[in-house]
N, CA, C and O of each residue as an XYZ file, in Angstrom:
584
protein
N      -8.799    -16.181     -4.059
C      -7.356    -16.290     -3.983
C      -6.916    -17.538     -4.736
O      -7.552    -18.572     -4.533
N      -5.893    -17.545     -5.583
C      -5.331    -18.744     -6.026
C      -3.909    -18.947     -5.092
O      -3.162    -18.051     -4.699
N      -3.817    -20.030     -4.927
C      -2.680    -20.426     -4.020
C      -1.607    -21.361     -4.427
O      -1.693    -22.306     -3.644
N      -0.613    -21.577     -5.283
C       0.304    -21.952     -5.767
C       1.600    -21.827     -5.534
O       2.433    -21.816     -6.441
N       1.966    -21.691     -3.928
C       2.973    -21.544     -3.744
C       3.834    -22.472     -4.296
O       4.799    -21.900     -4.803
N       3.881    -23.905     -4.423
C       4.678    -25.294     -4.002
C       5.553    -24.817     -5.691
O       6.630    -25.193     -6.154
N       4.200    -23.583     -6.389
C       4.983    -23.679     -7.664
C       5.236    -21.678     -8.054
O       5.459    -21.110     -9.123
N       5.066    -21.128     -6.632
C       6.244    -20.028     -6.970
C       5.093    -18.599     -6.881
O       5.545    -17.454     -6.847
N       4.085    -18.787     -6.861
C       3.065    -17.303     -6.671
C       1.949    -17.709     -5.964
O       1.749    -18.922     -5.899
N       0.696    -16.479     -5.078
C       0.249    -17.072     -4.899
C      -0.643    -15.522     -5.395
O       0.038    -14.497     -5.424
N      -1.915    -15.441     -5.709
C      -2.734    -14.283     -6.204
C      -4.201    -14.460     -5.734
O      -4.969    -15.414     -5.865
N      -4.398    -12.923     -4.988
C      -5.513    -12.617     -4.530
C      -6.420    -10.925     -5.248
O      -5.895     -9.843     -5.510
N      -7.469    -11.231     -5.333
C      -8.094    -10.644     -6.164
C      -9.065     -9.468     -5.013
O      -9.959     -9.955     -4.322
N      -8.768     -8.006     -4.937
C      -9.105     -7.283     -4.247
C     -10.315     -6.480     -4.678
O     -10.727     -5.483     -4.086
N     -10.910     -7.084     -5.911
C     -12.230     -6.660     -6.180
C     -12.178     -5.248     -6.528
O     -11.538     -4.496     -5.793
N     -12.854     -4.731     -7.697
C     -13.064     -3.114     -8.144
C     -13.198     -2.123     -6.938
O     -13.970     -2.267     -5.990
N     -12.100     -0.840     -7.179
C     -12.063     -0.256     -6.252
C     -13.139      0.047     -5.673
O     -13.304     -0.034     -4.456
N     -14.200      0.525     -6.702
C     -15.962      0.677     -5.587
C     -16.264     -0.047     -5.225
O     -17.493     -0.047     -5.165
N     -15.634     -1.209     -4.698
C     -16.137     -2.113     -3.688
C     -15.291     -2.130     -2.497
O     -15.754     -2.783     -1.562
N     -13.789     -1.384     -2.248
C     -13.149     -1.809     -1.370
C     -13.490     -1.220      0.167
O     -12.981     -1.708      1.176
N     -14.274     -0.285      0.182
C     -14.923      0.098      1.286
C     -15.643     -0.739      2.222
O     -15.516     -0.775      3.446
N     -16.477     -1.460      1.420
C     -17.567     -2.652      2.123
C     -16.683     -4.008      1.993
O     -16.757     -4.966      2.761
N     -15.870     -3.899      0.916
C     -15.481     -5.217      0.820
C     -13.954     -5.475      1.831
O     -13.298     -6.517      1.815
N     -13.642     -4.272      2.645
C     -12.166     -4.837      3.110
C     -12.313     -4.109      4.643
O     -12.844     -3.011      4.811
N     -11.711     -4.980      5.766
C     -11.792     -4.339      6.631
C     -10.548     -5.123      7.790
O     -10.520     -6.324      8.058
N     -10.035     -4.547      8.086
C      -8.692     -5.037      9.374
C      -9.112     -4.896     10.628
O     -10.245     -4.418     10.669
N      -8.657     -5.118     11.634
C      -8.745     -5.305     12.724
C      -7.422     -4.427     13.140
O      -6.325     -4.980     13.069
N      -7.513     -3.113     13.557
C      -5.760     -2.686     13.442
C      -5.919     -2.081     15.258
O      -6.845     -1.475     15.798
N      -4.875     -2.461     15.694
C      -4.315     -2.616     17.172
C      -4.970     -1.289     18.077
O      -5.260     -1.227     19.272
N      -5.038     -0.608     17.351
C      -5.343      0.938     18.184
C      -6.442      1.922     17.959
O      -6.883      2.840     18.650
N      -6.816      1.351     16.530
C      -8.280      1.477     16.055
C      -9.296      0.536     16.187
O     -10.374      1.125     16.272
N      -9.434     -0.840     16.249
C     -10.687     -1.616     15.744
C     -10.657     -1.911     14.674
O      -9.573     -2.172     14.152
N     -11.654     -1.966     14.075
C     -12.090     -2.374     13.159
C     -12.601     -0.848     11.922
O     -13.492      0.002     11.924
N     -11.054     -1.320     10.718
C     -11.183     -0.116      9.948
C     -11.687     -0.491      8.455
O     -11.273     -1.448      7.800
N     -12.616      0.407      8.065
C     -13.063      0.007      7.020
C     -12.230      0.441      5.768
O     -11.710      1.549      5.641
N     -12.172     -0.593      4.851
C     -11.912      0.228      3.361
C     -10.473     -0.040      3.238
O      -9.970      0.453      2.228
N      -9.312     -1.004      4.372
C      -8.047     -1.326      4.204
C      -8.045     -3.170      4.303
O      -8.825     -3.923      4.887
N      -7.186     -3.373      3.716
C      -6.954     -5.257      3.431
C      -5.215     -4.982      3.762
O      -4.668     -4.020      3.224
N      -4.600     -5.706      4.481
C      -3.635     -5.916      4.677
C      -3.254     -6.989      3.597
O      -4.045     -7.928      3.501
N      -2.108     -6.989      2.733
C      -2.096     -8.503      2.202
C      -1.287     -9.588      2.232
O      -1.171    -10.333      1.258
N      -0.719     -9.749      3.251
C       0.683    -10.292      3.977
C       0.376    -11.401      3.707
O       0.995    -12.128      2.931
N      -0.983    -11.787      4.529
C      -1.290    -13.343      4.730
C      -2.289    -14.126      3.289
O      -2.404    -15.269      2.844
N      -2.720    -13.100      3.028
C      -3.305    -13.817      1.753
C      -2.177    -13.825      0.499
O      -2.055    -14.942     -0.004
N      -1.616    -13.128      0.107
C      -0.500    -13.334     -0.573
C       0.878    -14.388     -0.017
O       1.600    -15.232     -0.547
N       0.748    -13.825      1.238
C       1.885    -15.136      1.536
C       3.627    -14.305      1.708
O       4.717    -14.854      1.554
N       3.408    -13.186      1.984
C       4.310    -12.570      1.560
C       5.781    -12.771      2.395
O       5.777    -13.062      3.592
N       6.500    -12.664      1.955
C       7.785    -12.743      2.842
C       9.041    -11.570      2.657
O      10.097    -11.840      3.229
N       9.001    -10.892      2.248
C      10.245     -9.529      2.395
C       9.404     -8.021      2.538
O       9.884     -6.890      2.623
N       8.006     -8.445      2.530
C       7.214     -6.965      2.210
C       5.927     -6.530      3.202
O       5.621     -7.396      4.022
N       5.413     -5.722      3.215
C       3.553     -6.185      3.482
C       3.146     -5.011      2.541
O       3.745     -3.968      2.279
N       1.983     -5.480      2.126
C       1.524     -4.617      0.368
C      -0.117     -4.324      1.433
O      -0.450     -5.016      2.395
N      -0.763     -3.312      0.964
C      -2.111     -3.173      1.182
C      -2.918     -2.171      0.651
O      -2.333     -1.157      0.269
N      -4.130     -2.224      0.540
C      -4.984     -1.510     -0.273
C      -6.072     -0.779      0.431
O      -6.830     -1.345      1.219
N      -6.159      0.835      0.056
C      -7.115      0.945      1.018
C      -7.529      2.330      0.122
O      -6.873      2.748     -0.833
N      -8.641      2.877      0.601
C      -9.519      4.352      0.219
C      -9.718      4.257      1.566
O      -9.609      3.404      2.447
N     -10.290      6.257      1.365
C     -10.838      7.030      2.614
C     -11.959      7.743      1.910
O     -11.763      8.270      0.815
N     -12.827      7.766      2.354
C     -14.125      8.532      2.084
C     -13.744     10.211      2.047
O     -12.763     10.466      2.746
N     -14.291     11.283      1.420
C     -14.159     12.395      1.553
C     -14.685     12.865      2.897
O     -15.702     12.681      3.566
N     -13.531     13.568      3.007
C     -12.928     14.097      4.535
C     -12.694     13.312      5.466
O     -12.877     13.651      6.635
N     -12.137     11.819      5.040
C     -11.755     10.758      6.100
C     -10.621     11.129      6.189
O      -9.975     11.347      5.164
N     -10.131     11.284      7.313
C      -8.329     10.952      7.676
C      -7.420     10.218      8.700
O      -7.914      9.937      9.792
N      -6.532      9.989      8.518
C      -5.745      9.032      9.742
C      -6.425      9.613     10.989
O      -7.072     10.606     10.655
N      -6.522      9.349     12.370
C      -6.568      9.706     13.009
C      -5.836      9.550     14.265
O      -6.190      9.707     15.433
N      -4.706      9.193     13.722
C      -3.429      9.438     14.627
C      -1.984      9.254     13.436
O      -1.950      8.507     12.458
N      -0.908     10.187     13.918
C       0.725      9.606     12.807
C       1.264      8.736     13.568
O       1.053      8.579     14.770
N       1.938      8.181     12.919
C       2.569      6.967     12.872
C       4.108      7.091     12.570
O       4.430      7.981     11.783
N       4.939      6.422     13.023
C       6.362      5.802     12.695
C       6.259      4.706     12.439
O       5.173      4.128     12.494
N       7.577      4.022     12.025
C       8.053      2.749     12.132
C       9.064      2.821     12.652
O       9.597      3.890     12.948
N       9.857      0.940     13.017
C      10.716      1.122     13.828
C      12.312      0.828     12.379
O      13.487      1.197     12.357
N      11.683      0.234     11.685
C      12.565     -0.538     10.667
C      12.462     -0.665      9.081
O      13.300     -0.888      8.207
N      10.460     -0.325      9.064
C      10.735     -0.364      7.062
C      10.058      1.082      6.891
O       9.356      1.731      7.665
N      10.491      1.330      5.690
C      10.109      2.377      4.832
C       8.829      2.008      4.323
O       8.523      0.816      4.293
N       8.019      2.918      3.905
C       6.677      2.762      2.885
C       6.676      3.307      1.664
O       7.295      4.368      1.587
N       6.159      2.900      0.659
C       6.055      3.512     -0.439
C       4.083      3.396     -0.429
O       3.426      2.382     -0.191
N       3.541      4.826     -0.779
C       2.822      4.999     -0.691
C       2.369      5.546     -2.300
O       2.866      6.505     -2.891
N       1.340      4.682     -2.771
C       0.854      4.783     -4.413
C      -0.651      5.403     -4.314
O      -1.658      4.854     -3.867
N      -0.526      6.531     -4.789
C      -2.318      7.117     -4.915
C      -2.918      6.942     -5.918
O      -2.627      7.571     -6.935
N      -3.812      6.130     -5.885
C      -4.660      5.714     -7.640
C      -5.775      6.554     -8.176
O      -5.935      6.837     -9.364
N      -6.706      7.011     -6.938
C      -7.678      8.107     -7.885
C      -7.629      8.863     -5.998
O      -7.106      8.469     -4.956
N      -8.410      9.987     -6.341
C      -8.994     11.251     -5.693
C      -8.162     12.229     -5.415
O      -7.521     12.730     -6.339
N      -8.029     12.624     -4.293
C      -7.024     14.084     -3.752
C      -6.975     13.932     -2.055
O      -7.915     13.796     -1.273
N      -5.735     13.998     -1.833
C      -5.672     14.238     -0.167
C      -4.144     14.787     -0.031
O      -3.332     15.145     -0.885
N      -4.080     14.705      1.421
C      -2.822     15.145      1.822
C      -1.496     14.490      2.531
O      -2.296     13.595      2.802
N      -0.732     14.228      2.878
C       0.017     13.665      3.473
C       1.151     14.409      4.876
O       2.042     15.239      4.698
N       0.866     13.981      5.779
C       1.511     14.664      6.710
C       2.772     14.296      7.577
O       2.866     13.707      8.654
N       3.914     14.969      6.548
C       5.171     14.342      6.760
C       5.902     15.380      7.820
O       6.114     16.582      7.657
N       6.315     14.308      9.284
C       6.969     15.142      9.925
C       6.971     16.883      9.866
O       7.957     17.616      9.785
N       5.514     17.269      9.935
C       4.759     18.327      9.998
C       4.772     19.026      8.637
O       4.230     20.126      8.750
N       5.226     18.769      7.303
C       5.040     18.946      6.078
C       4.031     18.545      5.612
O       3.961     17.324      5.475
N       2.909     19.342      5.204
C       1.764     18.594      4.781
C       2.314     18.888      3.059
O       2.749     19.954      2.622
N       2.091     17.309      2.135
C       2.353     17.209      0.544
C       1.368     16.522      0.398
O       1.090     15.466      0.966
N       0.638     17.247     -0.582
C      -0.878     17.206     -1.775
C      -0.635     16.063     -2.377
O       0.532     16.156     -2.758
N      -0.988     15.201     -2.638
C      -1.335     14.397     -3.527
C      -2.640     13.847     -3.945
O      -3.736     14.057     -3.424
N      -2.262     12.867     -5.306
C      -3.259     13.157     -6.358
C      -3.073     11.744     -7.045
O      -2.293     10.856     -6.702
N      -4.072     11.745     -8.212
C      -3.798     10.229     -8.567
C      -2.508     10.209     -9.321
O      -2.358     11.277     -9.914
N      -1.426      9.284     -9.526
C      -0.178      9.195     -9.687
C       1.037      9.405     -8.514
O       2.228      9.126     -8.655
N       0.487      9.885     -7.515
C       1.599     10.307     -6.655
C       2.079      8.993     -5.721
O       1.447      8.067     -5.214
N       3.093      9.253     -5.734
C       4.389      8.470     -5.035
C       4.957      8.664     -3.987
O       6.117      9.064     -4.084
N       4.474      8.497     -2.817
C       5.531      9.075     -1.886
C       6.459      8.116     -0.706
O       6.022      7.165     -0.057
N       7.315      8.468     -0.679
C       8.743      7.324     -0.217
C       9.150      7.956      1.363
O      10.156      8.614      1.628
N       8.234      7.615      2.154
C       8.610      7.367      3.788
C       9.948      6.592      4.377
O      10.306      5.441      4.128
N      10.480      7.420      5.102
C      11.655      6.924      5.587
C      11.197      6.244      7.311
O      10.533      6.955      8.066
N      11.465      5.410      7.566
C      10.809      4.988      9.181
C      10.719      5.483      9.931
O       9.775      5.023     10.573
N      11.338      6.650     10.618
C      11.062      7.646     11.701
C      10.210      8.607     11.593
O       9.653      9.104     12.571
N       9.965      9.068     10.076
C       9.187      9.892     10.012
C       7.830      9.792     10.048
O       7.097      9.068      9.376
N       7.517     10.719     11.037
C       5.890     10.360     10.999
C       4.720     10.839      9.966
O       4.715     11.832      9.238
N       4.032     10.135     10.078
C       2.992     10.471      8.791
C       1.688      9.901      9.274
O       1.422      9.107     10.177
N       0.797     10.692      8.202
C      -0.676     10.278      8.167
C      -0.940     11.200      6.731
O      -0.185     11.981      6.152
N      -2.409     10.742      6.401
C      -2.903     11.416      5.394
C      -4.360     11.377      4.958
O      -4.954     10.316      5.147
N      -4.900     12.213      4.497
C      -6.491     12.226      4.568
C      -6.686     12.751      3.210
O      -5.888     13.131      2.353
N      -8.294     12.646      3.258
C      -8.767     12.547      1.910
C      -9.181     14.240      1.834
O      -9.886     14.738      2.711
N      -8.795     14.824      0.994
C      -9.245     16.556      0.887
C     -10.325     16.707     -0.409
O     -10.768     17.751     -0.889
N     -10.537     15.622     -0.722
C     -11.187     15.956     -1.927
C     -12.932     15.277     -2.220
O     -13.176     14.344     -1.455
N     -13.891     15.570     -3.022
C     -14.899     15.625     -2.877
C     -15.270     13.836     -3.487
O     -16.399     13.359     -3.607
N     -14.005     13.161     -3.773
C     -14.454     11.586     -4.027
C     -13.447     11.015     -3.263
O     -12.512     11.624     -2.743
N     -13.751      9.384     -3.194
C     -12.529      8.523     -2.364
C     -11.409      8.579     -3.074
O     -11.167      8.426     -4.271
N     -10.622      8.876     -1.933
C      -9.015      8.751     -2.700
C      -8.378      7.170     -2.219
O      -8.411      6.800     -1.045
N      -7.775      6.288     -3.400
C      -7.190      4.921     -3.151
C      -6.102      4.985     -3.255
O      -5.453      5.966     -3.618
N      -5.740      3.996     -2.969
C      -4.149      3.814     -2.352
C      -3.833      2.316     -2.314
O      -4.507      1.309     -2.099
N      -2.125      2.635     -2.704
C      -1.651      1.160     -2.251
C      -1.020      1.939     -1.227
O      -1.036      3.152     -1.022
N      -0.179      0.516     -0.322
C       1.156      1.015      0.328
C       2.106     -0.257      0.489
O       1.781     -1.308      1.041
N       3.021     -0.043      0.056
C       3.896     -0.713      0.456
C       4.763     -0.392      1.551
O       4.926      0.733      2.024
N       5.477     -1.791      2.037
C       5.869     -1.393      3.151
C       7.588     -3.039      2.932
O       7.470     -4.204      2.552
N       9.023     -2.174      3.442
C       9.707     -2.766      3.118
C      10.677     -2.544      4.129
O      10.660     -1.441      4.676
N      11.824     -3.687      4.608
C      13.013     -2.732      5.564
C      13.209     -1.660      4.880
O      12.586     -1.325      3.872
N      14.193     -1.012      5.472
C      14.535      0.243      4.764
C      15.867     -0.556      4.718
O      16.170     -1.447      5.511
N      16.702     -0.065      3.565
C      18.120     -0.634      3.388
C      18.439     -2.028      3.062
O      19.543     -2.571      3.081
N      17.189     -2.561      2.732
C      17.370     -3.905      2.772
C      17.679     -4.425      0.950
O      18.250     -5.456      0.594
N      17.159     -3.457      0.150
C      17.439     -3.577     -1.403
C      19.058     -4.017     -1.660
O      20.137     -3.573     -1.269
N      18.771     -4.767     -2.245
C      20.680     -5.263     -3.053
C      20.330     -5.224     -4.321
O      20.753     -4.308     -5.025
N      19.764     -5.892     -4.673
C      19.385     -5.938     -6.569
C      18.311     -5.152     -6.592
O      17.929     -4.658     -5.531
N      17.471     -4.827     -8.073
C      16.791     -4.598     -8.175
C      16.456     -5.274    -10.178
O      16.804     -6.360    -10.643
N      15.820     -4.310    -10.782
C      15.499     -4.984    -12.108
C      16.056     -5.634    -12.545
O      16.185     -6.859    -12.551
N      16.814     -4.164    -13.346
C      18.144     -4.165    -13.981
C      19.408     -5.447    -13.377
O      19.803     -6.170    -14.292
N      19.843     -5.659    -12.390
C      20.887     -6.403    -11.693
C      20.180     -7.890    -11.248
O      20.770     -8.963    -11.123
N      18.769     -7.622    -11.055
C      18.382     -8.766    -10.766
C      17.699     -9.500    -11.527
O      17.772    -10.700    -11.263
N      16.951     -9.165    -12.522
C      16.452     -9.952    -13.486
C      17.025    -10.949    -14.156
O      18.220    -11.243    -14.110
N      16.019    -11.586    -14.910
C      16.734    -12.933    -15.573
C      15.796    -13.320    -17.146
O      14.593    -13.566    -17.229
N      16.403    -13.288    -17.812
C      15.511    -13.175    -18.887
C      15.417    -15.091    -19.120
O      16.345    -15.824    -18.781
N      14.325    -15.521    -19.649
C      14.008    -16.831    -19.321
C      13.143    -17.594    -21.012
O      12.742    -18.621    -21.561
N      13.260    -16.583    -21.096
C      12.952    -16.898    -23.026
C      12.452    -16.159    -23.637
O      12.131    -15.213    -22.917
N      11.989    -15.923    -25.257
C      11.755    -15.052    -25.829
C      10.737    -14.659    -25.420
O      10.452    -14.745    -24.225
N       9.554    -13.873    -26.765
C       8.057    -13.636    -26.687
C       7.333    -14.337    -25.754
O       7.223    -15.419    -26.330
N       6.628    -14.481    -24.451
C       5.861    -15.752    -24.131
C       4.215    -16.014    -24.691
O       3.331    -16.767    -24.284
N       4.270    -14.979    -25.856
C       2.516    -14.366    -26.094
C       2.619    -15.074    -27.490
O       1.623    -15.173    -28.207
N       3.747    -15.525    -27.830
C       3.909    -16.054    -29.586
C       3.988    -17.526    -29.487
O       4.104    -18.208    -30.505
């Protein structure tokens, strides 16, 4: 981890996905001890979000759904195949897929496919966006690579 807050970022390095199985593991309230997820709140330092990284082994799946009380998730699939189980809608996904949880709705999702499927997730209030790129950006000088 590099730690530089005093000057504005702080960056942690989650190691090649074939390692995140052995290499990441939480302590989560109702499970124990789960393999193959890193929460990254506290190593990043985060303050409006919680970001995390995780795979499931083929034919691993949640084993219970879930709500929230207050943020939405955005859920990023990077390689394999599984499913997602939205308020009894099960949606396929695949590497590229995107899917945008609203807080009440419950969900889980498992791996359907014959390699690990990875994942980010983000996790945010819901409603809490005011700016975004476009409105919020700030351009701060030209080329920085020249």
């Amino acid at each position: 981890m590099t730690d530089n807050k005093q000057n504005g970022y702080t960056c942690y390095e989650s190691g090649p996905m074939a390692e995140w199985y052995e290499r990441h593991v939480v302590q989560h309230p109702k499970l124990g001890a789960v393999r193959g997820k890193k929460w990254l709140k506290e190593e990043l330092q985060l303050t409006g979000m919680e970001v995390s990284v995780g795979v499931m082994a083929p034919g691993q799946g949640m084993s219970f759904s879930h709500a929230h009380k207050q943020n939405e998730e955005l859920y990023l699939f990077l390689a394999g195949n599984g499913e997602m189980l939205l308020d009894g809608t099960c949606v396929p996904v695949s590497p590229g897929s995107a899917v945008r949880v609203a807080p009440p709705v419950s969900r889980a999702w498992r791996n359907t496919g014959a390699e690990p499927l990875y994942y980010l997730v983000i996790q945010a209030r819901a409603d809490s966006l005011q700016q975004w790129t476009a409105s919020d950006g700030i351009v701060t000088g030209g080329d920085p690579w020249t």
